[in-house]
PAZAPA-4460 file (N, C-alpha, C; in steps of 0.05 Angstrom, whole numbers, plus 32768, in hexadecimal, padded with zeros to 4 digits):
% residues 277
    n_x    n_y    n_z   ca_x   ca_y   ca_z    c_x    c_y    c_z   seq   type   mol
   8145   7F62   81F5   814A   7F6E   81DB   8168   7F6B   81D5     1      X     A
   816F   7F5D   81BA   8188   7F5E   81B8   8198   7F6C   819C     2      X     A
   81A5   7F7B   819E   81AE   7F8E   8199   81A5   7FAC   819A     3      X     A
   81B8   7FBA   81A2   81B0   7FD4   81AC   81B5   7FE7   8191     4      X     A
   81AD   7FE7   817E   81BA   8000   8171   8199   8014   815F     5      X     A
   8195   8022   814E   8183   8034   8151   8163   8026   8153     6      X     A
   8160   8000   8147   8151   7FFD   8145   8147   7FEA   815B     7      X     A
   8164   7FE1   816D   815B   7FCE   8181   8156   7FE4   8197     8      X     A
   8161   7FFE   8196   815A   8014   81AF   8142   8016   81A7     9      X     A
   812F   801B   8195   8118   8021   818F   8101   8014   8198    10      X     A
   8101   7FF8   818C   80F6   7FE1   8199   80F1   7FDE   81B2    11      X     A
   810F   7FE1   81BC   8114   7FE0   81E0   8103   7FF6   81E9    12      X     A
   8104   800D   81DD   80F4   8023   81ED   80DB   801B   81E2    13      X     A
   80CC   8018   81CE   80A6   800F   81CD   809D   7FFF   81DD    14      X     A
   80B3   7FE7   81EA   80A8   7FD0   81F4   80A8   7FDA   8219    15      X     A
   80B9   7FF5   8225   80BF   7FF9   823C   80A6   800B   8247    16      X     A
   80A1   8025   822C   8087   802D   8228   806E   8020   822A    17      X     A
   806D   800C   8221   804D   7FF8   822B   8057   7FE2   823D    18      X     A
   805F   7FEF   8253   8069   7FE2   8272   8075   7FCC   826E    19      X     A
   8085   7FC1   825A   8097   7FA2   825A   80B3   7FB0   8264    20      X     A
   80C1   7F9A   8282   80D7   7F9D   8281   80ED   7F8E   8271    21      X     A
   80F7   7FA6   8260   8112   7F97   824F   8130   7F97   8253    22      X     A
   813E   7F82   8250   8154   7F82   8257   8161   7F82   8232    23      X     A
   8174   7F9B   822E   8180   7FA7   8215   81A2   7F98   8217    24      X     A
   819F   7F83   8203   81C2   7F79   8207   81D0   7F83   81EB    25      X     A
   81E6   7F86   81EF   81EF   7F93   81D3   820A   7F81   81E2    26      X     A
   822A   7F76   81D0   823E   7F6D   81D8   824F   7F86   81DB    27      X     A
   8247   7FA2   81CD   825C   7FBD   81CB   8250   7FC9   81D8    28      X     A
   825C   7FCF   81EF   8256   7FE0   8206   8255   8001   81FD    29      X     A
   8267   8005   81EA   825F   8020   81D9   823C   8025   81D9    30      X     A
   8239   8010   81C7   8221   8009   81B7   820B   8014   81C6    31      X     A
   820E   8006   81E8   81F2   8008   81EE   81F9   801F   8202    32      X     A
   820E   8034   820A   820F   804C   8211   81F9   805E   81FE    33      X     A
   8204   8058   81D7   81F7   806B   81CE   81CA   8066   81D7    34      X     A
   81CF   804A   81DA   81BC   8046   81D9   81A8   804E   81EC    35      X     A
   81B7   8059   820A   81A8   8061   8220   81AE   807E   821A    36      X     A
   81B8   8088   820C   81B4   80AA   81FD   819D   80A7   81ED    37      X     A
   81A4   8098   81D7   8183   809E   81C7   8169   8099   81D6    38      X     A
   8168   8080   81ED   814C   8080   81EA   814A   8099   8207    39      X     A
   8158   80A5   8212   815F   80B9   821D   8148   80D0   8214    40      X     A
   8159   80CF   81F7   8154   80F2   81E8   8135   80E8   81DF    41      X     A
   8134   80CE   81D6   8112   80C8   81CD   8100   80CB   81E0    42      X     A
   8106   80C2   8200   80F2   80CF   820E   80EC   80E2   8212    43      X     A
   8104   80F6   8217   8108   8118   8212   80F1   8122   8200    44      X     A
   80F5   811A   81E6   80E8   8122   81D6   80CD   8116   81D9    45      X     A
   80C2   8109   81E0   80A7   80FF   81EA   8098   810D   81F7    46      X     A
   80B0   8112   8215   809E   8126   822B   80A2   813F   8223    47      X     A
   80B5   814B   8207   80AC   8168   81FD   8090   816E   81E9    48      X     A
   808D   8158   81DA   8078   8159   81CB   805A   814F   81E5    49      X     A
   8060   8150   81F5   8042   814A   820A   803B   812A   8201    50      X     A
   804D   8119   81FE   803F   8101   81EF   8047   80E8   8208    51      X     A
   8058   80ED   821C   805C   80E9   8231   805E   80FC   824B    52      X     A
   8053   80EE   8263   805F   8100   827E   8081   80FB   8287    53      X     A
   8078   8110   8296   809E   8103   82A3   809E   80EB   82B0    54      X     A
   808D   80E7   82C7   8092   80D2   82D1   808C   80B4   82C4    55      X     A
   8083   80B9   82A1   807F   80A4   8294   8097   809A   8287    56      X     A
   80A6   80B9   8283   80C4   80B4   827C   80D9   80A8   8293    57      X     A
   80C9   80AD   82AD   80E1   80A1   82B9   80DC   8080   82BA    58      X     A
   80BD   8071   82BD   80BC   805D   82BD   80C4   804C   82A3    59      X     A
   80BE   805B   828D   80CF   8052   8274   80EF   8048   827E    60      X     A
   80F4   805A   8284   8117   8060   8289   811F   8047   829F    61      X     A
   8105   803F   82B5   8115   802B   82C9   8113   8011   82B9    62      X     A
   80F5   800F   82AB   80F6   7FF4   82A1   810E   7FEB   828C    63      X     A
   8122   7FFC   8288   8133   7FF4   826F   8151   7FEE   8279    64      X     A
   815D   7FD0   8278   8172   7FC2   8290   818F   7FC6   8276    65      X     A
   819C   7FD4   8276   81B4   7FCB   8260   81C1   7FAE   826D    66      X     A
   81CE   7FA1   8253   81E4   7F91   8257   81F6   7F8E   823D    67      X     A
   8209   7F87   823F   821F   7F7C   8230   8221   7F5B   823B    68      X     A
   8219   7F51   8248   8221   7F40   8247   8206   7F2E   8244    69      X     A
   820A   7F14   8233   81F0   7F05   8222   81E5   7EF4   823B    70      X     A
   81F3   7EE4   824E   81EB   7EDE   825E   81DA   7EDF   826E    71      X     A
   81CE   7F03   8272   81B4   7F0E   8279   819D   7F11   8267    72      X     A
   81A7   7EFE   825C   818A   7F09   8243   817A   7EF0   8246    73      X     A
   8171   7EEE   825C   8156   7ED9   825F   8140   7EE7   8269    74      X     A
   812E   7ED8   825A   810D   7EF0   8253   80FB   7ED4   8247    75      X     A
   80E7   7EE2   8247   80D7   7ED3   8237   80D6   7ED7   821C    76      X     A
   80DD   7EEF   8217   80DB   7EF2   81FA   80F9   7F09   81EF    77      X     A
   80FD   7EF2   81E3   8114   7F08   81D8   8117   7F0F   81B4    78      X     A
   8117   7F30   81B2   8116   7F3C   8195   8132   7F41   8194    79      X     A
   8135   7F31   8173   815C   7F3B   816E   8157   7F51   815B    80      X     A
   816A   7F65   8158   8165   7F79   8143   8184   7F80   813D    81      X     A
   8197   7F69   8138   81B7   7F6F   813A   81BC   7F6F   8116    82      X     A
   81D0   7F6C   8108   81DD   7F6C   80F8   81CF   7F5A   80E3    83      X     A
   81C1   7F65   80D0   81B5   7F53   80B8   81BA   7F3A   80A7    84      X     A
   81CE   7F2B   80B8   81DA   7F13   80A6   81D9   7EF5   80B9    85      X     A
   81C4   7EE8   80B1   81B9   7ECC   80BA   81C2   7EC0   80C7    86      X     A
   81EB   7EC4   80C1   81F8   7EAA   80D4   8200   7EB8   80E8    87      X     A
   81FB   7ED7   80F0   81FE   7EEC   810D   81E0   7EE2   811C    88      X     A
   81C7   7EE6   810E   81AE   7EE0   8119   81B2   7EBF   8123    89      X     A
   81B7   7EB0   810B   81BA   7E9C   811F   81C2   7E8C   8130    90      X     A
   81E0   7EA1   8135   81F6   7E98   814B   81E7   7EA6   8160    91      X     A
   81DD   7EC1   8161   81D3   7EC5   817D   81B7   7EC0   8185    92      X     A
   81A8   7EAF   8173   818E   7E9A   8176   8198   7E86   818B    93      X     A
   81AA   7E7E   817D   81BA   7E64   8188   81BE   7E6A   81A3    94      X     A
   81D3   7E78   81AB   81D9   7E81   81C1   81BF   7E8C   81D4    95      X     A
   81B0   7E95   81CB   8196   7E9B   81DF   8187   7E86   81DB    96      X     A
   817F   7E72   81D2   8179   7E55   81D7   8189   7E44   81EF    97      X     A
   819D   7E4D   81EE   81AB   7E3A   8205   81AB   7E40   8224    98      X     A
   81AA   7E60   821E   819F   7E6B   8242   818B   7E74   8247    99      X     A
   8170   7E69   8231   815A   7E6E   823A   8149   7E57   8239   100      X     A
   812E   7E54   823F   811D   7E3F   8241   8110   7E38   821D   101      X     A
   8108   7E1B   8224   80F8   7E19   8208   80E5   7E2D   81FB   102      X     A
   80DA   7E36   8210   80C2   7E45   8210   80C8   7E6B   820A   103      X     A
   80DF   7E64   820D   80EB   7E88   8206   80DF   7E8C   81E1   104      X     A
   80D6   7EAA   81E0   80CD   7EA8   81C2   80EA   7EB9   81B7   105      X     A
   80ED   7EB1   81A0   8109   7EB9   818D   80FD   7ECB   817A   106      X     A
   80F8   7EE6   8171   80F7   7EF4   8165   8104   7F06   8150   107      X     A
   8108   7F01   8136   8118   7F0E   812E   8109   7F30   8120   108      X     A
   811D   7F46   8124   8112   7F5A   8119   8120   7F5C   80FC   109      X     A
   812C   7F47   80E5   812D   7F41   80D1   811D   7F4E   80BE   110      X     A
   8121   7F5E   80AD   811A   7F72   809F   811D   7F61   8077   111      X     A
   8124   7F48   807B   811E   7F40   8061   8132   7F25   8068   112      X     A
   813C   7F13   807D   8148   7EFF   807A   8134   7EE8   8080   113      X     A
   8134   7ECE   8077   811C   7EC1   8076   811F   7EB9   808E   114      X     A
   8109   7EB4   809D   80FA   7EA6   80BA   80FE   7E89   80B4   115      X     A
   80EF   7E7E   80A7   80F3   7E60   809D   8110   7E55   80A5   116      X     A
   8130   7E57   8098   8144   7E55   809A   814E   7E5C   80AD   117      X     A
   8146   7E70   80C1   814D   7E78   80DB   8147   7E60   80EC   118      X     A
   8129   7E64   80E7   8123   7E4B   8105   8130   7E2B   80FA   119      X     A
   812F   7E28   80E3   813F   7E11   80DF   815B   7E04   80EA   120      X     A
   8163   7E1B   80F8   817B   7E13   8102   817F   7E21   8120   121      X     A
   816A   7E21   812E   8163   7E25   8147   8150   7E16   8150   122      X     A
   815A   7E08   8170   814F   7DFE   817E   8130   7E02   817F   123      X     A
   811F   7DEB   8180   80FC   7DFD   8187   80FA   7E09   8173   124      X     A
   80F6   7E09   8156   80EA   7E14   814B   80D8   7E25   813F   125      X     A
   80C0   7E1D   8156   80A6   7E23   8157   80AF   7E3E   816C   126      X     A
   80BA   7E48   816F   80B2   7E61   8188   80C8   7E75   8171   127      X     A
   80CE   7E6E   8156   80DD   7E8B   8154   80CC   7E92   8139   128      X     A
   80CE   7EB5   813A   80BF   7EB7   812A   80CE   7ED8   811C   129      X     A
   80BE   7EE6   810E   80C8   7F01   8105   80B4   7F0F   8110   130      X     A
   80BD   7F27   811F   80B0   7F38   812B   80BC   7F58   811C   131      X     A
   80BB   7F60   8108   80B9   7F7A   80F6   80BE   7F98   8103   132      X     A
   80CA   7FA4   8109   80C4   7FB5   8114   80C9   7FCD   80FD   133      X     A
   80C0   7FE8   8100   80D3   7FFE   80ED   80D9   8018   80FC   134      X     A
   80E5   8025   80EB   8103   803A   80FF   80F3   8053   80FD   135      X     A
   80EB   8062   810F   80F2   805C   812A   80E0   804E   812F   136      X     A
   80E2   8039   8142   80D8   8024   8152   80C2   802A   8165   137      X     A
   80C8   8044   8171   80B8   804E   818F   80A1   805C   817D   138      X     A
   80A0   8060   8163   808E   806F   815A   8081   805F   814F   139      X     A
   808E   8058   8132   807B   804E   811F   8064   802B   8122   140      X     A
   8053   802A   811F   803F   8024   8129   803B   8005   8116   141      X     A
   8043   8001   80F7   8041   7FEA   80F1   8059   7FD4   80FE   142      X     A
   805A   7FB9   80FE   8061   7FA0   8109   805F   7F8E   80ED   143      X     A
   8074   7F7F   80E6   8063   7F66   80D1   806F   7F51   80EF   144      X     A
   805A   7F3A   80EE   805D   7F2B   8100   8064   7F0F   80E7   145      X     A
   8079   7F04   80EE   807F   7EF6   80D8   807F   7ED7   80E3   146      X     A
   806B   7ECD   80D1   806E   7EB0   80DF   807C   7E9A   80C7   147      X     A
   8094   7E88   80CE   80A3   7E76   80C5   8089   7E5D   80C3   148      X     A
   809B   7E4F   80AE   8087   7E36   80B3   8081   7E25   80C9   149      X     A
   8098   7E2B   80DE   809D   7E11   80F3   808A   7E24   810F   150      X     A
   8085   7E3A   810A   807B   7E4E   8118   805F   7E4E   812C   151      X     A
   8060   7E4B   8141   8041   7E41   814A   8032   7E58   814D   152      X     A
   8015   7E4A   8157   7FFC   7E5C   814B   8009   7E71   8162   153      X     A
   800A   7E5C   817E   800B   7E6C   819D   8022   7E88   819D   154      X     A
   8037   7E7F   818D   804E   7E9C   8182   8041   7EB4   8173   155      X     A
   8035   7EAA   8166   8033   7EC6   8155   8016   7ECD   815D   156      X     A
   8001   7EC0   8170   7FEC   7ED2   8182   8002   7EE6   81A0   157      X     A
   8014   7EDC   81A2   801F   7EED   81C0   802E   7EFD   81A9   158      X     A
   8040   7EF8   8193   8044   7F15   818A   8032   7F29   8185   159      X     A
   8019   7F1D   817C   800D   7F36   816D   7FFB   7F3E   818C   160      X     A
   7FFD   7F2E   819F   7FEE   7F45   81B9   7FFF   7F53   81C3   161      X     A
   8018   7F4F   81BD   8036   7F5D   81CB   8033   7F77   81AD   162      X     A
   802F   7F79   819E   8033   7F85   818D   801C   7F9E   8196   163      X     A
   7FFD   7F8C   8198   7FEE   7FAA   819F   7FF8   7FAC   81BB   164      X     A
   7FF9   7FA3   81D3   8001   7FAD   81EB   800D   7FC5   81DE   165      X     A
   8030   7FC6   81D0   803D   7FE5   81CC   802C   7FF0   81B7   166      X     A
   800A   7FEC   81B6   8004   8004   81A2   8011   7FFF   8184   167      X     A
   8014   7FF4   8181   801B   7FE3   815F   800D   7FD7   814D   168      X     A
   800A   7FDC   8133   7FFD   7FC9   8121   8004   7FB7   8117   169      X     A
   7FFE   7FA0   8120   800A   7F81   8114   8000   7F80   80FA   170      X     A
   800F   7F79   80F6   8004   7F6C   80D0   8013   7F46   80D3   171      X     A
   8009   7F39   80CC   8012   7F13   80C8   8010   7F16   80B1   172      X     A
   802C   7EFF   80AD   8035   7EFD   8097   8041   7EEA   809C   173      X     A
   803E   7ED0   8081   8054   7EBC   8076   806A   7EC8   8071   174      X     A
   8082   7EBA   807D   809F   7EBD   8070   809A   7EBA   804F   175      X     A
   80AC   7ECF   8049   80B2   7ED8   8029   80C2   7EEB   8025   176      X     A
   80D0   7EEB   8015   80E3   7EFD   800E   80D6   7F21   800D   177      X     A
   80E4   7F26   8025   80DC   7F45   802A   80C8   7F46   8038   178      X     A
   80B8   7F2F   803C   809D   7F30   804B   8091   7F48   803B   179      X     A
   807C   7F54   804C   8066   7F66   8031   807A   7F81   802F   180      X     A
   8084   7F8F   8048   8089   7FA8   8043   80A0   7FB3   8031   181      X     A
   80B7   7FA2   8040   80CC   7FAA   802C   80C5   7F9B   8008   182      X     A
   80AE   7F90   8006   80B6   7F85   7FEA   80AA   7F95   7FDF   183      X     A
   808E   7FA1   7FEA   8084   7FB0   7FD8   8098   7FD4   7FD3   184      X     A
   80A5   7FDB   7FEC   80B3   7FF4   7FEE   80CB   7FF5   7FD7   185      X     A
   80D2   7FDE   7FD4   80EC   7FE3   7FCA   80F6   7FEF   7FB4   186      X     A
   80DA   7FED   7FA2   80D7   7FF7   7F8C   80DB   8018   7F93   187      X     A
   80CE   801F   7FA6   80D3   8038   7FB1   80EE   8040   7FB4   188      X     A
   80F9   8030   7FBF   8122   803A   7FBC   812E   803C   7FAB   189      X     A
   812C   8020   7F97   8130   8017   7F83   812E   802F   7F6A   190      X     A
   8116   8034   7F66   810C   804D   7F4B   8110   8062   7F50   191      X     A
   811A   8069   7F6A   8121   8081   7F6E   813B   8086   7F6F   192      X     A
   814D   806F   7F6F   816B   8075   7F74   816C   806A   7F48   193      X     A
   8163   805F   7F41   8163   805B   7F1F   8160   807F   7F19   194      X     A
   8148   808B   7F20   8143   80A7   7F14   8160   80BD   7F15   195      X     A
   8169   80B6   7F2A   8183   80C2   7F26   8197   80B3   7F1D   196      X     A
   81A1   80AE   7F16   81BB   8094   7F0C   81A9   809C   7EF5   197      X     A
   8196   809A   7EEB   8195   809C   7ECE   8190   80BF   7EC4   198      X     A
   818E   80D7   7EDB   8195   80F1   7ED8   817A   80FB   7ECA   199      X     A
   8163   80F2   7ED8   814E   80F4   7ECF   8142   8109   7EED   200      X     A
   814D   8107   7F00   814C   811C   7F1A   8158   8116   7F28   201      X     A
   8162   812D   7F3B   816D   8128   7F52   8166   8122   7F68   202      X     A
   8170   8114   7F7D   816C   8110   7F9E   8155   8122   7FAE   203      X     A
   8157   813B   7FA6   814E   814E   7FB5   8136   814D   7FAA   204      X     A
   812E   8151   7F90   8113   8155   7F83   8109   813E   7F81   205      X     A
   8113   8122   7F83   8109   8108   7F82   80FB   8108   7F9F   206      X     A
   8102   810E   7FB1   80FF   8118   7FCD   80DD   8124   7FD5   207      X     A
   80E6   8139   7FC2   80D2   8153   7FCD   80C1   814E   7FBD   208      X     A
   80BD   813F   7F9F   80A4   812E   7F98   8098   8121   7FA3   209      X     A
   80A2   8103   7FAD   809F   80FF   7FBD   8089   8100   7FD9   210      X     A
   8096   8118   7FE4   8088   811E   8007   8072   8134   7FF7   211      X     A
   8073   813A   7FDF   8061   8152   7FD3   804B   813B   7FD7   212      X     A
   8052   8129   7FC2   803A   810E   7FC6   8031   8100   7FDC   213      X     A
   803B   8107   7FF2   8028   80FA   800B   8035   80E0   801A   214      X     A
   804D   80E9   800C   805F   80D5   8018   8068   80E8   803C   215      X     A
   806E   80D8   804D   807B   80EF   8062   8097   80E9   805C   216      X     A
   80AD   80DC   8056   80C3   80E2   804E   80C6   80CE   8030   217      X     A
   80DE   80EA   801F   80E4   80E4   8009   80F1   80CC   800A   218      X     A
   80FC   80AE   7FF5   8113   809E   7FF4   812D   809F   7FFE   219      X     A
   8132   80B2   7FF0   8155   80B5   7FFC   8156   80BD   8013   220      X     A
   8141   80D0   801D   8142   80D5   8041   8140   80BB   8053   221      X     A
   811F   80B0   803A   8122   809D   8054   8139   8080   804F   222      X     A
   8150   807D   803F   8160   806A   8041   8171   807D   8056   223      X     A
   8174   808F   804A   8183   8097   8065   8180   808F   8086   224      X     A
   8164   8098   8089   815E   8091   80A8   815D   8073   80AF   225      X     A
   8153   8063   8092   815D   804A   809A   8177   803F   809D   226      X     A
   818A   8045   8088   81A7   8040   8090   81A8   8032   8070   227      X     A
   81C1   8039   805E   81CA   802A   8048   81C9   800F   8047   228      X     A
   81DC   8009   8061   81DE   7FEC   8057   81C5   7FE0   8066   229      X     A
   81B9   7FDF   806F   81A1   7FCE   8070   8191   7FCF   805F   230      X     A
   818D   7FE9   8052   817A   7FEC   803D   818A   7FD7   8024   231      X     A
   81A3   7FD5   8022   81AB   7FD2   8008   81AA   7FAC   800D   232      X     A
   81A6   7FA4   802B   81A8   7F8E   8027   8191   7F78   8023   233      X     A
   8179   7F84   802C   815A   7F8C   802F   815D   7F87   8007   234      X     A
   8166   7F9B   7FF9   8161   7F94   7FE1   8175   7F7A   7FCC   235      X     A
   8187   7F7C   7FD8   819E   7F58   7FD4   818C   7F48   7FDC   236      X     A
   817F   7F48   7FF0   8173   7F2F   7FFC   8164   7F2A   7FEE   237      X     A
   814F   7F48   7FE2   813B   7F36   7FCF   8141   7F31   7FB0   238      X     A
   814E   7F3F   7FA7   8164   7F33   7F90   8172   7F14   7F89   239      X     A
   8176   7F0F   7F9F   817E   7EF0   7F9F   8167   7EE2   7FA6   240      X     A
   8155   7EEC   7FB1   8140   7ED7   7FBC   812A   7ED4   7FA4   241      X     A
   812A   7EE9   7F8C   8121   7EE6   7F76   8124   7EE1   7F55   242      X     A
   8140   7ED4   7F66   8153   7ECB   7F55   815D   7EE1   7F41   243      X     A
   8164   7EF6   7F45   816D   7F17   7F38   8166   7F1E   7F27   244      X     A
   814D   7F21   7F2A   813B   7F32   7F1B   8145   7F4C   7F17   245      X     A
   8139   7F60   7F00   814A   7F7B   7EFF   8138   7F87   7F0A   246      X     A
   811F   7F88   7F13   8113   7F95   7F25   8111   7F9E   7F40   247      X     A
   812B   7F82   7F45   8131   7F85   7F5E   814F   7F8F   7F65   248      X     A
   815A   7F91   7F4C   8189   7F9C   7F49   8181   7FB3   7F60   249      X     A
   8194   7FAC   7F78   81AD   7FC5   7F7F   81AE   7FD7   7F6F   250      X     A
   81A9   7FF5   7F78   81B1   800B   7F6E   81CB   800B   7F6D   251      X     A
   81E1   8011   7F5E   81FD   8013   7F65   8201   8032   7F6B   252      X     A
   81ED   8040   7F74   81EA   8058   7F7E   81F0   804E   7F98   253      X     A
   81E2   8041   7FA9   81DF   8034   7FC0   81F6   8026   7FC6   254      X     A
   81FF   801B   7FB3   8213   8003   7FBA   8232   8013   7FBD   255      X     A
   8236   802A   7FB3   8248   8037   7FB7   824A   8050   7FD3   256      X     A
   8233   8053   7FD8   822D   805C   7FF2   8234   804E   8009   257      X     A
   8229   8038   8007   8233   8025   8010   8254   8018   801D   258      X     A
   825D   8015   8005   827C   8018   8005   8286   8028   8008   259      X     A
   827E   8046   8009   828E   805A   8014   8287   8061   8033   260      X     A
   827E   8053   803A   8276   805D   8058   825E   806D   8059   261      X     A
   8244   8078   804B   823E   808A   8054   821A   807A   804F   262      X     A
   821B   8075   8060   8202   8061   806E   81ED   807B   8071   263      X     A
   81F4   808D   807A   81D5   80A3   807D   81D8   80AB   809A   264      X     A
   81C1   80AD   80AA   81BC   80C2   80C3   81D0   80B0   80DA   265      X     A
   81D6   80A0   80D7   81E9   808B   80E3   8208   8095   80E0   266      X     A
   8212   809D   80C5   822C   80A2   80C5   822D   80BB   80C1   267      X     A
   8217   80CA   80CC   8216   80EC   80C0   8217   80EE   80A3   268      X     A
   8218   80DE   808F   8217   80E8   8071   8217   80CA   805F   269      X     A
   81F9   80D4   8054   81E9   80C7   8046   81F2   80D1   8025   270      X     A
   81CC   80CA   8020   81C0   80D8   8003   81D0   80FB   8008   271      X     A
   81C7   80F6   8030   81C7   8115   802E   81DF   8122   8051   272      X     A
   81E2   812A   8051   81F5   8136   806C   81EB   813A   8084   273      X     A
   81F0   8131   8099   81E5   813A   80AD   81F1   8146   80BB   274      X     A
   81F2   8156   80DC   81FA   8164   80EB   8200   8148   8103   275      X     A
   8217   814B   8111   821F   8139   8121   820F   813A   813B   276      X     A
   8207   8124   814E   81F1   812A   8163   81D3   812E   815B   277      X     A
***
């Protein structure tokens, strides 16, 4: 698993949970401290809700190897979940191409950057693919398994059995802009960050409509728990990829959140404030 931060800890913990041992590389040694805290407090919270034993938490806990250094990251299958911008994914594609075998599968957890153009400029084409995950990772249960054109049949049958092994719902899917979930959601961020900017309601009551309707979390909560800037880039990405449509504009609600630092449950203060820890 490469990068350690809320969504590669996540991942790392679903895949340690249905007995795979993973080795978690992050380059910021910070990074993956926080990272053996969270998935720490996630098992905690597992074996308080009765949804794990202890000694399931402890075998969780042995199968999971930290590193900082990339060199140890040979596996058969490796999921990246680092920094949302193509030429970071495919410098450290690159680099895990060179100390691993042909046969290693390249996975990206790419949330709206195209598959197609990835494997195009990685070795073996046929073994990389998009593997979807959503936050939190150890919980939520859908997968889009994303297959590129250059993508073989044999990749995307061992993702989607690796997918139910952790108890997951695969969904396959052609590369496309946003793939199914974020394209259809966005409108969901999108009309809800317009209703305010145009003072038609606020955050809170856009919210609590919302989860009134059967949603389990309101918009602005849930950009929060996803994080600003990925959300905001998730919607650039498909903006350009649809040649800028106005259905698809940046909120400049968002985009100024953004630039001020306040990303959501990540920087303690979002849509909305959080308590530190």
């Amino acid at each position: 698993m490469a990068g350690a931060g809320t969504m590669g800890s996540g991942i790392a913990l679903a895949a340690a949970l249905a007995d795979y041992d993973v080795i978690l590389f992050d380059s910021n040694e910070k990074v993956l401290e926080n990272a053996g805290r969270m998935i720490g407090t996630n098992l905690a919270t597992l074996v308080a809700k009765q949804k794990l034993s202890e000694a399931g938490k402890e075998q969780a806990t042995r199968r999971i190897r930290y590193t900082a250094d990339i060199a140890e990251c040979v596996a058969d299958l490796v999921i990246e979940a680092i920094i949302e911008k193509m030429e970071a994914k495919v410098g450290l594609f690159t680099s895990l191409a060179d100390i691993n075998s042909p046969q290693t599968i390249l996975a990206s957890n790419t949330s709206s950057l195209s598959i197609n153009i990835l494997q195009e400029q990685v070795s073996h084409p046929g073994r990389v693919a998009g593997l979807h995950f959503f936050n939190p990772a150890q919980i939520m249960k859908l997968v889009e398994v994303v297959k590129g054109k250059d993508t073989s049949k044999e990749v995307i049958l061992i993702l989607t059995e690796l997918c139910t092994r952790m108890k997951k719902t695969p969904v396959l899917c052609i590369d496309a802009p946003g793939f199914i979930v974020n394209r259809v959601a966005r409108h969901y961020y999108l009309e809800a960050m317009r209703l305010v900017e145009q003072g038609i309601a606020d955050i809170e009551s856009v919210d609590a409509m919302m989860e009134a309707s059967g949603f389990k979390m309101g918009p602005f909560k849930l950009m929060d728990l996803i994080g600003m800037d990925i959300n905001l880039a998730v919607s650039q990405s498909l903006y350009d990829a649809f040649d800028q449509p106005a259905r698809f504009k940046p909120s400049e609600l968002q985009i100024q959140k953004v630039k001020s630092g306040e990303l959501g449950k990540k920087t303690g203060k979002g849509f909305y404030v959080y308590a530190a820890g």
